[in-house]
N, C-alpha and C positions, 0 to 999 in steps of 0.2 A: 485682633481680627486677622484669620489669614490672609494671604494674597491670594488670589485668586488666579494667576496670571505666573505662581510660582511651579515649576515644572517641580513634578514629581521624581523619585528617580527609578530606574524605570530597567532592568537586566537584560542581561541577553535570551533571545529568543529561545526556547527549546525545542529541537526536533520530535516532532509526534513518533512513538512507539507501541505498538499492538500487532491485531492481526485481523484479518476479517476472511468470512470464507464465501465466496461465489456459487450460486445453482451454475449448472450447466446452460442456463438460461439466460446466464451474465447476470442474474438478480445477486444482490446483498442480501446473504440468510441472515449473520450475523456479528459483529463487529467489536472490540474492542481497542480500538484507535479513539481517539478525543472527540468530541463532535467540532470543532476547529480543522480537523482534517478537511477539506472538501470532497463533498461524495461526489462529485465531477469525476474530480483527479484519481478517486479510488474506482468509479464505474469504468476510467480510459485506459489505468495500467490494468484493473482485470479483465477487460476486453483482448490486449494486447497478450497478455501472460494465456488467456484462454486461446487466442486464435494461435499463440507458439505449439500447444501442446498439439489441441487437436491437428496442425499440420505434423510436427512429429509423428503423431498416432497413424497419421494419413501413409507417411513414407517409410512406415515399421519398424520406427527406430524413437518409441516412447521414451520422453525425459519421465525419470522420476521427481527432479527436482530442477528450476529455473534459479537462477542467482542474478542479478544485475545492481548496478549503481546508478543512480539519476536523482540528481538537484542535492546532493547530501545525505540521501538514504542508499541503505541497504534493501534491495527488494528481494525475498526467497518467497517461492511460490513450491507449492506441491499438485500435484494432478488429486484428484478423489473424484473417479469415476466422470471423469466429463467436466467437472466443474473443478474449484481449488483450492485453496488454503494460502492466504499470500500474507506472510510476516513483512512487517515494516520497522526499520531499525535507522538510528541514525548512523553514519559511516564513521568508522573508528580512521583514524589519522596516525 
């Protein structure tokens, strides 16, 4: 009979990797990140990534593309008309 009480063993965590792309409306068109991602977390960096762009666009000096680091990821975002395109990678060391 097993224990019941015997710990499993158990690896280290993996960093989520995909991409998902935003409306200009801040909605999630489409996603290929894990559903373990939290669509919190993915609704508050594409808010963020969205409101960099649109003020760029504001002061006539449009990124084509956003790059940042935060908690372990790689975030690159692209503009597409208003909305965007945000790759999610883990940070190479």
């Amino acid at each position: 009979m097993k224990n019941p009480f015997q710990s499993k063993t158990v690896g280290p965590a993996r960093f989520p990797r995909g991409s998902y792309t935003l409306s200009s409306a801040g909605n999630i068109v489409v996603s290929t990140l894990p559903g373990s991602f939290p669509r919190d977390r993915m609704l508050a960096i594409g808010k963020t990534v969205l409101s960099a762009l649109s003020t760029a666009r504001e002061m006539g000096t449009p990124f084509t593309e956003l790059a940042a680091e935060y908690a372990g990821l790689e975030i690159r975002a692209r503009d597409l008309a208003g909305g965007a395109i945000i790759f999610i990678t883990p940070q190479e060391y």
